[in-house]
ROZA-407419 format. One record per residue: residue in three letters; x, y, z of N, C-alpha, C, CB in turn. Coordinates in steps of 0.1 Angstrom, whole numbers, padded with zeros to 4 digits, always signed. Glycine has a CB too. Example, Ala and Ser with C-alpha at 12.3 -4.5 7.8 and 13.67 -1.06 7.14 Angstrom:
! ROZA-407419
ALA+0132-0057+0078+0123-0045+0078+0132-0033+0078+0113-0045+0090/SER+0128-0022+0071+0137-0011+0071+0129+0000+0079+0141-0006+0057/
This chain:
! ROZA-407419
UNK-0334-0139-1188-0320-0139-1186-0315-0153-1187-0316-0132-1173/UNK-0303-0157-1193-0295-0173-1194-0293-0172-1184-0283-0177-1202/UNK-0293-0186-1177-0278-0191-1168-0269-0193-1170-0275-0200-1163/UNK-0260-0189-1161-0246-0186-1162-0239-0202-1171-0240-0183-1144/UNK-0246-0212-1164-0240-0224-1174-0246-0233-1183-0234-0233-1167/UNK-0253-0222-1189-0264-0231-1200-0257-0228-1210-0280-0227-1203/UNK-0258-0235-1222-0247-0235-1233-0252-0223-1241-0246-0249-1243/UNK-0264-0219-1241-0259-0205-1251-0249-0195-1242-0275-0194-1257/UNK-0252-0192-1233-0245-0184-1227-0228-0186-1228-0250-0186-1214/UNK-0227-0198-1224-0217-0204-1231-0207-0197-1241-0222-0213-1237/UNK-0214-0203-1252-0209-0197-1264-0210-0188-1268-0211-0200-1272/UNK-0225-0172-1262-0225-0164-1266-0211-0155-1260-0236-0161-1265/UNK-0210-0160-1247-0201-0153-1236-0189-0159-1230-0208-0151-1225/UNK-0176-0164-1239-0171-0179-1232-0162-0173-1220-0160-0190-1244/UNK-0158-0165-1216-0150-0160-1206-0155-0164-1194-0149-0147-1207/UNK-0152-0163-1178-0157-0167-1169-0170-0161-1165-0149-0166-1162/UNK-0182-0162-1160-0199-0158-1160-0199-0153-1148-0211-0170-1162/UNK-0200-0136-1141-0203-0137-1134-0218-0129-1130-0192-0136-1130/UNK-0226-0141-1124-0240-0142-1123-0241-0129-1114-0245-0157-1117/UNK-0255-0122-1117-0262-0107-1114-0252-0098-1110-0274-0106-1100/UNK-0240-0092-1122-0233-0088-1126-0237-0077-1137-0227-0097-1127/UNK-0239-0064-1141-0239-0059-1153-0232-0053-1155-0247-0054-1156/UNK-0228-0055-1170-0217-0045-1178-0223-0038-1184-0207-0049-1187/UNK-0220-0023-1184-0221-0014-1185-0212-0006-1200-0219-0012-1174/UNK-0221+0000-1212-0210+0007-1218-0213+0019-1221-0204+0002-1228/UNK-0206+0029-1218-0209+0042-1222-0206+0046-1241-0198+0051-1210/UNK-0212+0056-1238-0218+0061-1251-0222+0076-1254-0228+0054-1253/UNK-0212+0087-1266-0219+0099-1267-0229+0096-1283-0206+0113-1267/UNK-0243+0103-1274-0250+0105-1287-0249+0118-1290-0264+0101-1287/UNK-0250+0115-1307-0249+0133-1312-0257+0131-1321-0235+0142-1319/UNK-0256+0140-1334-0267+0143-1341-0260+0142-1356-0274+0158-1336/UNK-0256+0129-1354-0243+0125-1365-0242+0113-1364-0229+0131-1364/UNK-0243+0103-1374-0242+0090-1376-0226+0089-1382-0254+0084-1384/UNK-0223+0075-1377-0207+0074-1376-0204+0062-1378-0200+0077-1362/UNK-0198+0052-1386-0183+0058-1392-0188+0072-1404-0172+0041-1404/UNK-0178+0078-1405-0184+0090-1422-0196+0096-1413-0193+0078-1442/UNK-0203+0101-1422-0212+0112-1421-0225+0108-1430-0205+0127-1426/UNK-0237+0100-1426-0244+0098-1436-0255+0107-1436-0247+0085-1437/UNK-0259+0111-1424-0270+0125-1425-0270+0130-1414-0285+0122-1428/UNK-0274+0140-1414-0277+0147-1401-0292+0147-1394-0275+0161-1404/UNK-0291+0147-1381-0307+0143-1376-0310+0157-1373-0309+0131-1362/UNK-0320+0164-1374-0320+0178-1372-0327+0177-1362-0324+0189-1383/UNK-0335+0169-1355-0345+0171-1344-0336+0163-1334-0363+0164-1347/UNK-0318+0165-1332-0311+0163-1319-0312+0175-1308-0296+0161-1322/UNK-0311+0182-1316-0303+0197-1306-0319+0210-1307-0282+0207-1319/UNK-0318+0211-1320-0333+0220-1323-0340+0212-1333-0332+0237-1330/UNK-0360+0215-1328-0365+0205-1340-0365+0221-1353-0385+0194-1335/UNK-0367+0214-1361-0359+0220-1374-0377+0222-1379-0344+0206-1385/UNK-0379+0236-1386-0397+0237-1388-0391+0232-1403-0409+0255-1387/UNK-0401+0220-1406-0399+0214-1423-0409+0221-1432-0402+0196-1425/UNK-0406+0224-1444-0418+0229-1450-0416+0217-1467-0419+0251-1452/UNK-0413+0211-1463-0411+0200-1472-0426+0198-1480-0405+0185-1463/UNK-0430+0196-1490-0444+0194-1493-0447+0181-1497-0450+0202-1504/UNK-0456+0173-1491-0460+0158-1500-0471+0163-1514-0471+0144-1487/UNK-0463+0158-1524-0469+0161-1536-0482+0150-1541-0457+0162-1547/UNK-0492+0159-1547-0504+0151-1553-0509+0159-1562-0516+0147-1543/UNK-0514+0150-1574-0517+0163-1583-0537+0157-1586-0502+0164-1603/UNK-0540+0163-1591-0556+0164-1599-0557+0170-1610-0565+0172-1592/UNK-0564+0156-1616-0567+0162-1633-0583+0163-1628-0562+0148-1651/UNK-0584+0171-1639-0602+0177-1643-0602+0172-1658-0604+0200-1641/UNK-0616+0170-1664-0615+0164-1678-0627+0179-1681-0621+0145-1681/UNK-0627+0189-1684-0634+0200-1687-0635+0201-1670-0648+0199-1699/UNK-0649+0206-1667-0647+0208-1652-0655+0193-1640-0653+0226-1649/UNK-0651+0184-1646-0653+0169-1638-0639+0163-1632-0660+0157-1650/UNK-0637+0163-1622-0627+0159-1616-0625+0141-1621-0630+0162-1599/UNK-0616+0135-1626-0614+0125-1631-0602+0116-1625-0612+0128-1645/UNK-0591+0123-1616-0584+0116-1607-0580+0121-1598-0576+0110-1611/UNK-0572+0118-1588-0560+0127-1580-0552+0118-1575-0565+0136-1567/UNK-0541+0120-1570-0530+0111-1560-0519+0112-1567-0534+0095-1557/UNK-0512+0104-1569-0495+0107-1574-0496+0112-1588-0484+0093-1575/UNK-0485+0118-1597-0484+0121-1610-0487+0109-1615-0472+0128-1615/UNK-0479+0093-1614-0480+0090-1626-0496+0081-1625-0466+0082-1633/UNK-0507+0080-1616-0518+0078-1616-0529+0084-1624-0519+0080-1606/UNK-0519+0098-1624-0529+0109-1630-0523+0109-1645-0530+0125-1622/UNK-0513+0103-1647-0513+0106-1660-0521+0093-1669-0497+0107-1664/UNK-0516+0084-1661-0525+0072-1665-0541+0077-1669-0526+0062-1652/UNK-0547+0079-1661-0558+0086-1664-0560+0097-1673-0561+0089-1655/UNK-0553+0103-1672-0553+0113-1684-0554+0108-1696-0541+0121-1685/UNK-0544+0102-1699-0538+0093-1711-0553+0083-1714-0522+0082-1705/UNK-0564+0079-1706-0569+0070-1710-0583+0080-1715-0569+0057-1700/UNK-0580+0089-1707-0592+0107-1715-0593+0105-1721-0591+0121-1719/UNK-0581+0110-1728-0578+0114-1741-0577+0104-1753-0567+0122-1740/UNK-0574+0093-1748-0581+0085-1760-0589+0077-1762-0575+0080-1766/UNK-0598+0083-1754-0613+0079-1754-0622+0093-1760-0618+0074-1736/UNK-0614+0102-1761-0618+0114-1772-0627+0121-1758-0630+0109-1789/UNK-0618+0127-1748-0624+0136-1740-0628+0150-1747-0615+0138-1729/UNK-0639+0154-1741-0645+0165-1746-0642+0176-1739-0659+0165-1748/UNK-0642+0178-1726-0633+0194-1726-0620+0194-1721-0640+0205-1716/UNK-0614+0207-1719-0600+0204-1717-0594+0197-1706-0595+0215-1716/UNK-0586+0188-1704-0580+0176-1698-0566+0182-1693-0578+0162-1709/UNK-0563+0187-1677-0555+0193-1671-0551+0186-1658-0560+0205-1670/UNK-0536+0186-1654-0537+0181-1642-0528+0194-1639-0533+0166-1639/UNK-0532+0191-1627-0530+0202-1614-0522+0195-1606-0543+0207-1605/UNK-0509+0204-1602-0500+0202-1586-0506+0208-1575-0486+0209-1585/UNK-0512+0196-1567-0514+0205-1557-0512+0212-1548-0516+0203-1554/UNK-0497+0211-1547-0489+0222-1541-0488+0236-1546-0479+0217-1542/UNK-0488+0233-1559-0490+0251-1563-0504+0253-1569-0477+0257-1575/UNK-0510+0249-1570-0520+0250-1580-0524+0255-1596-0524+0256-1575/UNK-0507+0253-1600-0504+0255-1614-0507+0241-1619-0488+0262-1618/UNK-0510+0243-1634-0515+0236-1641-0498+0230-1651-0528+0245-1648/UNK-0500+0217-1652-0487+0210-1655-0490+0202-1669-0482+0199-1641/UNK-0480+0204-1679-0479+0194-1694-0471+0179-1688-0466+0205-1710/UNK-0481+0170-1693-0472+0156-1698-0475+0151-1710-0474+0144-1689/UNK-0465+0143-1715-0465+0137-1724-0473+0125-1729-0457+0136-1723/UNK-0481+0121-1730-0490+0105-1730-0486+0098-1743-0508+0106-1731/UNK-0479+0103-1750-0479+0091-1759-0470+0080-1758-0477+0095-1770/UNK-0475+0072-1765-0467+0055-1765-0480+0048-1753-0444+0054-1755/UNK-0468+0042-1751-0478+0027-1738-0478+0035-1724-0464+0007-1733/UNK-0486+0030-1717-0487+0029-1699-0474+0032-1698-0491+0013-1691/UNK-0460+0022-1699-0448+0022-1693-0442+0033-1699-0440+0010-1695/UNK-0442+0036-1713-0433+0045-1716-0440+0058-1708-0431+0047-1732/UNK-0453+0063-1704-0454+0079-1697-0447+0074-1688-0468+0087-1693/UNK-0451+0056-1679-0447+0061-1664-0430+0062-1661-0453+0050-1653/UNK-0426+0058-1676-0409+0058-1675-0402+0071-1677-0402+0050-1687/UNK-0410+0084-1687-0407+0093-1690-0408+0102-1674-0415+0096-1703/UNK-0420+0101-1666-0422+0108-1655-0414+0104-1646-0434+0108-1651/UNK-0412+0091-1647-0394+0086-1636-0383+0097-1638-0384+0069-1642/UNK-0379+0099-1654-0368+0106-1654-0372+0119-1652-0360+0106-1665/UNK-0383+0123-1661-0386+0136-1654-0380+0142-1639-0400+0135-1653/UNK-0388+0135-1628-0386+0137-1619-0374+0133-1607-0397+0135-1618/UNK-0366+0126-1617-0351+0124-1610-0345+0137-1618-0342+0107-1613/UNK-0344+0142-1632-0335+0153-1632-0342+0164-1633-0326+0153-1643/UNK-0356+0168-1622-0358+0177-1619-0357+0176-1602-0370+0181-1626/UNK-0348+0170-1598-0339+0168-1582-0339+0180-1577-0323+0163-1582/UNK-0342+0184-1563-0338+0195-1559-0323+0197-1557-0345+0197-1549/UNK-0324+0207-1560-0307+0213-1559-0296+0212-1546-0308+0228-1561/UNK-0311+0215-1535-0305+0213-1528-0301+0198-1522-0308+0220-1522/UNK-0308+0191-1523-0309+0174-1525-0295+0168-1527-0319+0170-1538/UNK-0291+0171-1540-0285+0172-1547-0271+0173-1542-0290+0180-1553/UNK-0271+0185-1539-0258+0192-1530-0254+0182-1520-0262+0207-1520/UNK-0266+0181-1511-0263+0174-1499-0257+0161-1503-0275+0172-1491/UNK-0262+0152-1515-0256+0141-1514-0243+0139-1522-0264+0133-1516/UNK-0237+0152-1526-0227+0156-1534-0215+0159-1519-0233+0170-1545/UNK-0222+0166-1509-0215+0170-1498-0212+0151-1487-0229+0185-1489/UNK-0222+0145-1492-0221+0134-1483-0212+0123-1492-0235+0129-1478/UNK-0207+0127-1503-0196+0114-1510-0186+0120-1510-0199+0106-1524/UNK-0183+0131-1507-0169+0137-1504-0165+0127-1494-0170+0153-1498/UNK-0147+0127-1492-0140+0121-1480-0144+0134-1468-0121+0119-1483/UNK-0143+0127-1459-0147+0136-1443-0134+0139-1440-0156+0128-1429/UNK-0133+0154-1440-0120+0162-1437-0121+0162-1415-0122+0183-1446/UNK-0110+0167-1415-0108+0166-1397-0116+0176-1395-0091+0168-1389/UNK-0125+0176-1381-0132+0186-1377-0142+0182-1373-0134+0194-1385/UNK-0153+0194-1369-0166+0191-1369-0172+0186-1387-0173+0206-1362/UNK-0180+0180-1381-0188+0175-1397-0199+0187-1398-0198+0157-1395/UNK-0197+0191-1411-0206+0200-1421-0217+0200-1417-0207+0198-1436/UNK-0224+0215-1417-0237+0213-1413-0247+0216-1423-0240+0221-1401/UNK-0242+0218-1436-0251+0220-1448-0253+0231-1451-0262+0215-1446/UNK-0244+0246-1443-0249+0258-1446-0246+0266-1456-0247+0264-1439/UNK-0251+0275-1466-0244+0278-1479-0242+0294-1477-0253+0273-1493/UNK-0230+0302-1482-0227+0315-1479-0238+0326-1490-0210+0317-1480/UNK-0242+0332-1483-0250+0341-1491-0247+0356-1487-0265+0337-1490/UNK-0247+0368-1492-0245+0377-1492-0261+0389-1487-0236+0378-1505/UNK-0254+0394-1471-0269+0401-1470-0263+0415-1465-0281+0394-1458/UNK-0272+0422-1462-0267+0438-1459-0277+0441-1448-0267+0450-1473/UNK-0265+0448-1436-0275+0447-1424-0270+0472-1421-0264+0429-1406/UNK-0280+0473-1415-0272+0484-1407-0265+0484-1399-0275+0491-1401/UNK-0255+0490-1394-0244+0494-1388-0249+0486-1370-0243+0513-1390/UNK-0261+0491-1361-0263+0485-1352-0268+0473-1352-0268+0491-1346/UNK-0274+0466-1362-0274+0451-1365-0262+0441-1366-0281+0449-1377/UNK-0250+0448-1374-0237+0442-1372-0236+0441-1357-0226+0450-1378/UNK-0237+0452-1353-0228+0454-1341-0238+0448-1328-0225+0471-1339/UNK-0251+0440-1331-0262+0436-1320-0255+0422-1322-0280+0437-1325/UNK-0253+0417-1336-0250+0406-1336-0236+0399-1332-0254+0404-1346/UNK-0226+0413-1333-0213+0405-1329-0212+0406-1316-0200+0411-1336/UNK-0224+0402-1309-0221+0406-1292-0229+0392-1288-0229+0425-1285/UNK-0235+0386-1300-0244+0372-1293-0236+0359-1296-0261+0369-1301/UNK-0238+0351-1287-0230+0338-1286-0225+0332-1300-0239+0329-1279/UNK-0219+0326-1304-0217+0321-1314-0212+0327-1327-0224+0317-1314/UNK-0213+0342-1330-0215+0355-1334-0227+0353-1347-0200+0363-1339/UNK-0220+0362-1356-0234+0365-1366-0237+0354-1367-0235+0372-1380/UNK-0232+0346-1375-0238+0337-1383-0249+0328-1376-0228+0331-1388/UNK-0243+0324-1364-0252+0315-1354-0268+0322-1351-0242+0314-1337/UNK-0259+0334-1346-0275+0347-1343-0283+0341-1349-0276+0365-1349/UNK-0281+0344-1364-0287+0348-1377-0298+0334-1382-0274+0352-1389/UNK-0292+0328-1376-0296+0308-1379-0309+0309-1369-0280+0291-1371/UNK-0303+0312-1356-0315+0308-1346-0330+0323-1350-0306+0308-1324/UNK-0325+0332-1354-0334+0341-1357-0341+0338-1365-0330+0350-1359/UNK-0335+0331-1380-0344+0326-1391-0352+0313-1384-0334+0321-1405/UNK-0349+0310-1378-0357+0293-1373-0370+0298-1363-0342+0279-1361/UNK-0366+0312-1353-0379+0313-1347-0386+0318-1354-0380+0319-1334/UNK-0381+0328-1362-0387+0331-1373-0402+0324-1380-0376+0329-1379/UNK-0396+0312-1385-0404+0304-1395-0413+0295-1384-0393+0295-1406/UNK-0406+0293-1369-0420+0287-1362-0427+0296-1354-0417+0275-1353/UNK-0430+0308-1357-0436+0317-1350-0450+0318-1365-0423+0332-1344/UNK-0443+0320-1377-0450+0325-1389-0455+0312-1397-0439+0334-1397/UNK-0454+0303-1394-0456+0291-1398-0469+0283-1403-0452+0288-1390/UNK-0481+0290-1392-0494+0290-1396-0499+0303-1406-0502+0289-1382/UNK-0491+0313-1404-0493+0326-1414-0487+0318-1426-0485+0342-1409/UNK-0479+0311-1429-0471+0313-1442-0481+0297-1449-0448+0313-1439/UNK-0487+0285-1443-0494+0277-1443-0504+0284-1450-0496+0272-1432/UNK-0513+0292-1447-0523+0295-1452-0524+0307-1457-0531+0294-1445/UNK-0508+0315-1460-0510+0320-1477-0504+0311-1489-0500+0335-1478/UNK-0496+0302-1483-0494+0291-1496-0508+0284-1500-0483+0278-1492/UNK-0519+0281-1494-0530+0278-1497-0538+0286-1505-0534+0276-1488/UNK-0535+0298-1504-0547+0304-1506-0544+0313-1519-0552+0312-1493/UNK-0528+0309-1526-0522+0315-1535-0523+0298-1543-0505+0324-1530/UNK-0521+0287-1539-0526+0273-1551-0542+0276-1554-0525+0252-1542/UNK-0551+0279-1543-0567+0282-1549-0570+0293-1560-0577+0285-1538/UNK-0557+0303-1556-0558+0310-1566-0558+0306-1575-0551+0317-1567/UNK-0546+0299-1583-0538+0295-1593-0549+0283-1596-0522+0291-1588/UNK-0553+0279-1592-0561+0264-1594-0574+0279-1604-0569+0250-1571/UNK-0581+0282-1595-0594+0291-1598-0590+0297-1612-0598+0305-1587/UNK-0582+0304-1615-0577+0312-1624-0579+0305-1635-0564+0315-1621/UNK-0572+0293-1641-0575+0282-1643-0586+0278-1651-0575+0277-1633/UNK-0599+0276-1641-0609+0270-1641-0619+0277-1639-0609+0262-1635/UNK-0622+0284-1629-0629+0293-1633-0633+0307-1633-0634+0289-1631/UNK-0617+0310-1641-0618+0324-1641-0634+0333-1651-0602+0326-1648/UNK-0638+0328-1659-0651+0330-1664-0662+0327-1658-0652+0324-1673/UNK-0663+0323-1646-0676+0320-1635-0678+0328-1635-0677+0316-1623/UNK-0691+0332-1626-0697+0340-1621-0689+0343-1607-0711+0336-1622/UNK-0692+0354-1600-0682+0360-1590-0668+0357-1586-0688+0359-1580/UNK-0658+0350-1597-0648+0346-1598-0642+0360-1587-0645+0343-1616/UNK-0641+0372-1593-0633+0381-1592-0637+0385-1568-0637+0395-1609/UNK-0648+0383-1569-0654+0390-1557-0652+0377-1545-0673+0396-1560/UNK-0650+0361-1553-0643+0349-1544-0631+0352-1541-0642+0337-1550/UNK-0625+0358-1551-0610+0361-1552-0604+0369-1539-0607+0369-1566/UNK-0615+0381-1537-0616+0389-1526-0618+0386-1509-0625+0396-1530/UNK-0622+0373-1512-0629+0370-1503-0615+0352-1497-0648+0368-1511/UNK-0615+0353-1510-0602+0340-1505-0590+0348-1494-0591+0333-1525/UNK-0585+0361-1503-0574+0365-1498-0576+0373-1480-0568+0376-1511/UNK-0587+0374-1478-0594+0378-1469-0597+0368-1459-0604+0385-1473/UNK-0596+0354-1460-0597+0343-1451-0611+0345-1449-0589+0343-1438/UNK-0622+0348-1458-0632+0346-1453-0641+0335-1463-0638+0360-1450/UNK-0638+0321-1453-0646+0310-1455-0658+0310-1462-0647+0306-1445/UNK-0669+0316-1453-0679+0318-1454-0688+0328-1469-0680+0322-1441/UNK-0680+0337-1465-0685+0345-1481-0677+0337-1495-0677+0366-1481/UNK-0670+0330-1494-0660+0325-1503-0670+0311-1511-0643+0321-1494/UNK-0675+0304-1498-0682+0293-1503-0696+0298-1504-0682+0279-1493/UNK-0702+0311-1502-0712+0314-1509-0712+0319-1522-0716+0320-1502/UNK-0699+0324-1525-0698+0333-1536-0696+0319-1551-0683+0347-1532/UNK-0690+0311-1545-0686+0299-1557-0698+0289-1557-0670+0289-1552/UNK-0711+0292-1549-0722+0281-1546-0725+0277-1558-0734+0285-1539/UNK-0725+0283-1571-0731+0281-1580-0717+0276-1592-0741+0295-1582/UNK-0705+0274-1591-0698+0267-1594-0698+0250-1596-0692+0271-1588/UNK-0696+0248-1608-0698+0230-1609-0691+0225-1598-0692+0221-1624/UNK-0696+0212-1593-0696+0208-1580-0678+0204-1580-0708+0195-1578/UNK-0673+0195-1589-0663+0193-1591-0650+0204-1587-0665+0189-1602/UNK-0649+0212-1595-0644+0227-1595-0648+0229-1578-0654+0240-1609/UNK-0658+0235-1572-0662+0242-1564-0653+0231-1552-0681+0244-1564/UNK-0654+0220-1550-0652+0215-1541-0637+0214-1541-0660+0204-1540/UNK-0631+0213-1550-0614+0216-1552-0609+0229-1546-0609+0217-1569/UNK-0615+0241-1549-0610+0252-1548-0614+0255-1535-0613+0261-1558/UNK-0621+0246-1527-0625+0250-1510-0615+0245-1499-0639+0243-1506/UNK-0611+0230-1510-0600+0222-1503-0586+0231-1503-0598+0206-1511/UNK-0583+0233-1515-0567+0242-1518-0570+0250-1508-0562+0252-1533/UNK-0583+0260-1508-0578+0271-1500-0580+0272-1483-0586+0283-1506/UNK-0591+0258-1477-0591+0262-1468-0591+0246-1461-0601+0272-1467/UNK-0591+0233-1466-0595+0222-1464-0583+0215-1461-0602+0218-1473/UNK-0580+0206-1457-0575+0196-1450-0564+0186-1466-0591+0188-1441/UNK-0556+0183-1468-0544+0180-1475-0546+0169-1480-0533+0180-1468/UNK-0549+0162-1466-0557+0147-1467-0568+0146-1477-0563+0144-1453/UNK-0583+0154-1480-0590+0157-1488-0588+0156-1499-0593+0163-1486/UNK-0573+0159-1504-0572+0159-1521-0570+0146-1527-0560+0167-1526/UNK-0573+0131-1519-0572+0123-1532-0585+0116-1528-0558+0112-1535/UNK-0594+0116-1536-0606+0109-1536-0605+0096-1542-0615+0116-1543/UNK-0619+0093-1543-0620+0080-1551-0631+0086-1562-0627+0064-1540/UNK-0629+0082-1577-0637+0082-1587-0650+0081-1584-0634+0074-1594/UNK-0665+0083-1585-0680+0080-1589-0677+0073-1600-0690+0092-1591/
């Protein structure tokens, strides 16, 4: 703490100093940054379940894993495959879905990694999009927008009538219903999106294996164990991808080269 008559104090404070004194200033927090509206903090009031995905993709060069980690890493790599005259088919994979994705490689280094810049700015999410369409508008009087969009649903007769009796009425109901919703189902819906990219990845790669079809049975069945017995004899590369998508850890999908 300064003394009351030491020169920064001084000048920070020139008015009269009165020593073990505190000023005090009040303050409402909300869940809105101010002047304008620049975003909303969703973990003020309820934390908000995100299912946002961090994206990574993996190329395979026939079935030898050759990179993983961001697109344009992997295109790089790709690109240096293929003109080094790769011999089997040269694919990269999202790991998020486990569909298999086209790029472009021709020209230099910069031109793929310039083409995958635009790419992926005018494939923006929409809703993204919106929001920052909603946030350069002028701010009308009121509460500030909460980002919700009107959609049309159809309820029975005692669902109207359940909901026009809860606080806030339907619409509010209907918000907090969808939200426990998604954190109640959250580890269920986690590990069918997994297990629908191992699909999609397998299908892929090694839909011509041997017990392709009886793994397949065994993926959708959560059973670990018969699943990594049934792919044992799958090239190592392949085998060890399709264990991660479907049952492994997120973190696991970017390796380092051999």
């Amino acid at each position: 703490m300064l003394a009351c008559d030491s020169p920064d104090t001084k000048r920070m404070w020139p008015l009269p100093c009165l020593e073990h004194h505190l000023i005090y200033t009040r303050m409402l927090l909300t869940c809105y940054l101010y002047p304008g509206i620049i975003i909303a903090i969703y973990n003020c009031e309820h934390t908000a379940v995100t299912d946002t995905p961090t994206y990574t993709y993996t190329s395979f060069d026939g079935d030898r894993r050759i990179a993983s980690g961001s697109l344009q890493a992997n295109a790089l790599v790709v690109k240096r495959a293929l003109e080094s005259g790769a011999t089997g088919p040269v694919l990269i994979f999202d790991d998020v879905t486990g569909h298999s994705i086209d790029i472009d490689t021709m020209g230099s280094d910069a031109d793929v990694v310039a083409r995958l810049a635009t790419s992926v700015a005018t494939d923006e999410p929409a809703a993204q999009v919106s929001a920052e369409a909603t946030a350069d508008e002028p701010r009308s009087r009121g509460r500030p927008k909460l980002g919700v969009v009107a959609r049309e649903i159809t309820l029975l007769p005692r669902h109207w009538e359940w909901l026009a009796t809860q606080p806030g009425g339907a619409s509010v109901a209907l918000r907090k219903l969808v939200e426990a919703a998604r954190r109640a189902h959250v580890d269920k819906d986690k590990t069918r999106k997994a297990h629908e990219r191992a699909y999609h990845f397998m299908s892929a790669m090694a839909g011509d294996l041997p017990g392709f079809e009886e793994a397949t049975r065994a993926l959708f069945a959560s059973d670990r164990a018969k699943f990594s017995t049934l792919i044992a004899t799958w090239p190592n590369d392949v085998r060890g991808h399709a264990l991660v998508l479907a049952f492994g850890d997120d973190a696991q999908l970017v390796f380092q080269p051999t």
